[in-house]
Legacy VTK file of the C-alpha trace (Angstrom):
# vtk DataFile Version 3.0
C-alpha trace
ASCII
DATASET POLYDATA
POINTS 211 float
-54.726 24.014 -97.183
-56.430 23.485 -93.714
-55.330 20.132 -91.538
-58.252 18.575 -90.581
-59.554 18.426 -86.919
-58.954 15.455 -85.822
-55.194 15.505 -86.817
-54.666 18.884 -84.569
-56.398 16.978 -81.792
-53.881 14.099 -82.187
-50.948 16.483 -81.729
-52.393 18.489 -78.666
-52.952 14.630 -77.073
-49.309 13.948 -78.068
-48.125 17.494 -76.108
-49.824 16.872 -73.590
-48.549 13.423 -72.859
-44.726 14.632 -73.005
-45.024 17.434 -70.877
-46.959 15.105 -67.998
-43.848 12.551 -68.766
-41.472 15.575 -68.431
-43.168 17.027 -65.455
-43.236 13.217 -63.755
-39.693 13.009 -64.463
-38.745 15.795 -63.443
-40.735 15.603 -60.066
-39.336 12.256 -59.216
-35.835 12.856 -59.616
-36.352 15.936 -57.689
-37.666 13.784 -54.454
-35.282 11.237 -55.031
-32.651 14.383 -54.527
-34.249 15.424 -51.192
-34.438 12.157 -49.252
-31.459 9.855 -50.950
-29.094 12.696 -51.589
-29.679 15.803 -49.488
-25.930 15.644 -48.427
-24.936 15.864 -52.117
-25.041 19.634 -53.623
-26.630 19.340 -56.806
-24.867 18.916 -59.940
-22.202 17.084 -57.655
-21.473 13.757 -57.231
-19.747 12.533 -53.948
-16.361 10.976 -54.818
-15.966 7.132 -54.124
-14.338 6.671 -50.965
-11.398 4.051 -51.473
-11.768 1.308 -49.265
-8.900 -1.474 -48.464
-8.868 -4.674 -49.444
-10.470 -6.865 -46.694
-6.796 -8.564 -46.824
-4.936 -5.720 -46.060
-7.011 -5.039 -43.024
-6.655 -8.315 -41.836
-3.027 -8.024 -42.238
-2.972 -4.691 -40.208
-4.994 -6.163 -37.769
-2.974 -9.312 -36.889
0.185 -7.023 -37.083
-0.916 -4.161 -35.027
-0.784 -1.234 -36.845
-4.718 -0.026 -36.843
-4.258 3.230 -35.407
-6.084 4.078 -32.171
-6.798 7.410 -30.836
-3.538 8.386 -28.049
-4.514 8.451 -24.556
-3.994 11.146 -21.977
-1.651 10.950 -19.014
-2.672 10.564 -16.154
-1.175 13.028 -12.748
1.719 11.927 -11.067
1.453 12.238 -7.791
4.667 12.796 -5.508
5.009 12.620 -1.364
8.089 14.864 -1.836
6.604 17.757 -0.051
5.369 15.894 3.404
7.391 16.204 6.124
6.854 13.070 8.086
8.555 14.607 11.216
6.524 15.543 14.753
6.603 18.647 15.370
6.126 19.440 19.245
6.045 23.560 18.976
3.436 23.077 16.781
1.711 20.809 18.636
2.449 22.862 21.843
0.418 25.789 20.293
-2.504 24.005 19.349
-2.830 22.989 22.686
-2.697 26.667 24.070
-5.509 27.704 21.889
-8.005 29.228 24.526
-11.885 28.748 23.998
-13.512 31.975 23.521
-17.266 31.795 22.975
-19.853 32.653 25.295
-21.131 28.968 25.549
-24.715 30.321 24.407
-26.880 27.344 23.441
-26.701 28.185 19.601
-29.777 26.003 18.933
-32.215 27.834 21.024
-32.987 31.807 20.928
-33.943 32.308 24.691
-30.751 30.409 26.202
-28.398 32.223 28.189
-24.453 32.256 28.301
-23.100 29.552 30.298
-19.974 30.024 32.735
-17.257 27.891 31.382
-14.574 27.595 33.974
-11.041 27.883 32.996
-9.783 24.431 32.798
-6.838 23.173 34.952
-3.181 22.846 33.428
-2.224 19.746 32.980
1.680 18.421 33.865
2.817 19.151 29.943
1.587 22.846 30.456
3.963 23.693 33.540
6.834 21.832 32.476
9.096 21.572 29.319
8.592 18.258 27.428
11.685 16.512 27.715
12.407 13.121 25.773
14.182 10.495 28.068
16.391 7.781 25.947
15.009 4.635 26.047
16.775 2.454 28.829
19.274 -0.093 26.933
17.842 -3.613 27.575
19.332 -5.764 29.887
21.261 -8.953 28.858
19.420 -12.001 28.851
20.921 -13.632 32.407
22.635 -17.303 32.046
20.725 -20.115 32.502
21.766 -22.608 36.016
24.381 -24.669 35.486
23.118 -28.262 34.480
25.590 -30.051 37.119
25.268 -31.262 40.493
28.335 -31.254 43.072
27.697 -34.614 45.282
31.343 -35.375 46.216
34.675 -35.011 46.374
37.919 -36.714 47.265
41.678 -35.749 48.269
44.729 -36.624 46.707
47.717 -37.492 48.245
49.055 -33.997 47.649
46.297 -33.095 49.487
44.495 -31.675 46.241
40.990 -32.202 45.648
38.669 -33.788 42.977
35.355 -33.077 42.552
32.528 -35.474 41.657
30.244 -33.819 39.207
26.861 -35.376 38.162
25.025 -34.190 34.494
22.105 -36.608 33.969
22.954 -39.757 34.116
26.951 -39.422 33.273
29.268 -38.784 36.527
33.001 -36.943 35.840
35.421 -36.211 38.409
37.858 -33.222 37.624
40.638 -31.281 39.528
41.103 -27.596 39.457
40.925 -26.353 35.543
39.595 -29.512 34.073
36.613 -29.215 31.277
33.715 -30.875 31.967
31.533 -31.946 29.251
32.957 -29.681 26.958
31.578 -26.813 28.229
31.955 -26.291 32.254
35.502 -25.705 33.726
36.300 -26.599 37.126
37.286 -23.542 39.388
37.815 -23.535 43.339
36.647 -26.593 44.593
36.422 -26.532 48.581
34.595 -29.697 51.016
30.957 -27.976 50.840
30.905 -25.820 47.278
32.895 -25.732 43.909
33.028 -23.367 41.253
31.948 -23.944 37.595
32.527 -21.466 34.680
29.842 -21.831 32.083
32.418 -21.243 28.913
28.846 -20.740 26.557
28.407 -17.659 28.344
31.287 -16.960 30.727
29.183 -17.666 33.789
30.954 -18.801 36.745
28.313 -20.101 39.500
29.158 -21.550 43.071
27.525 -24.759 43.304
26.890 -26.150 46.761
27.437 -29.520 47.918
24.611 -32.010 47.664
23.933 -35.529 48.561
23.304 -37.743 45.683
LINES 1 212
211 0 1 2 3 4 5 6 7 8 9 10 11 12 13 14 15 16 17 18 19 20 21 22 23 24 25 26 27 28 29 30 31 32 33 34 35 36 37 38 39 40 41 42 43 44 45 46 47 48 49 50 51 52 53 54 55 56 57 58 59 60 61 62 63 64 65 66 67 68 69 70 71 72 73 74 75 76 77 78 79 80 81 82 83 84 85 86 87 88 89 90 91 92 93 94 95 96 97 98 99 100 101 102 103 104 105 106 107 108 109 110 111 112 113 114 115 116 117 118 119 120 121 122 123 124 125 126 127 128 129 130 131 132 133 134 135 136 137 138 139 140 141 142 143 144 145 146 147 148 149 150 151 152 153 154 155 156 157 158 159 160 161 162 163 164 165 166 167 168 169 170 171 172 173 174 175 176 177 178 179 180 181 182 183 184 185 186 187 188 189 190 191 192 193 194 195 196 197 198 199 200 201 202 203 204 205 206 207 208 209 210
């Protein structure tokens, strides 16, 4: 029994339509591959990567125990090797090194060799280089004795008494007497006496003066 035409035309329509629906499909997942999922080989679907909880990296933030990448040393420098000392051979040869160019004018092609005289030895040259000790300072010297011998008087062992004036304050003292706490009374003759400066065992003659 023959179909009639218009039902075979139906069914070519209907073929038609699924294979353009297939082919669309197929198309579109296949561009959908190349520019959302080129990384993923097909037939393969990329694993989930397990993220933490936003607590937990809060937690390893505040407590800190993120990770970070371990930087390099830096060198270590050391000044054992440097000899801080002077060295005067060595310094004694560098200055016997001798000049020995032609003193040509290296600038220009037509200049000629100047004549360099030899130069003239110096005082180091002709004799050895000696170090001298450094002279030991001299003591500070004692300051003058702050009294003022105006007088005197005799005893009647004949001994004598000295009249001493410090500022404004007047002693009289004999032979070995302290004045002032500080000065003791040496010698003491009609025109000078002598006064030992116990601060810094200075004795000074001091000569007789009118008041």
């Amino acid at each position: 029994m023959a179909m009639p035409l218009g039902t075979e035309k139906k069914g070519q329509v209907i073929l038609v339509i699924v294979l353009f629906a297939f082919i669309l499909g197929y198309g579109g997942w296949k561009i959908y591959g190349m520019f959302f999922g080129a990384s993923t080989p097909d037939g393969a679907t990329a694993a989930p990567r397990s993220l933490p909880a936003s607590g937990q990296i809060g937690a390893r933030a505040a407590a800190g125990t993120v990770s970070a990448p371990a930087a390099q040393n830096a060198e270590k420098l050391t000044n054992a090797g440097i000899d801080p000392s002077l060295h005067l051979d060595k310094l004694a040869l560098s200055e016997q090194v001798e000049y020995l160019g032609t003193g040509r004018n290296i600038f220009s092609a037509d200049s000629t060799p100047i004549q360099i005289e030899n130069p003239v030895k110096g005082p180091r040259d002709s004799q050895p280089y000696v170090t001298t000790p450094a002279a030991a300072a001299a003591p500070p010297r004692p300051p003058a004795i702050d009294l003022k011998y105006f007088g005197y008087s005799q005893a009647k062992d004949k001994s004598l008494q000295a009249f001493f004036l410090h500022g404004e304050d007047i002693f009289v003292a004999r032979t070995g007497e302290i004045v002032d706490h500080r000065y003791r009374v040496g010698a003491i003759q009609p025109g000078s006496a002598q006064v030992t400066d116990l601060s810094y065992n200075s004795t000074q003659t001091l000569p007789l003066s009118a008041n």
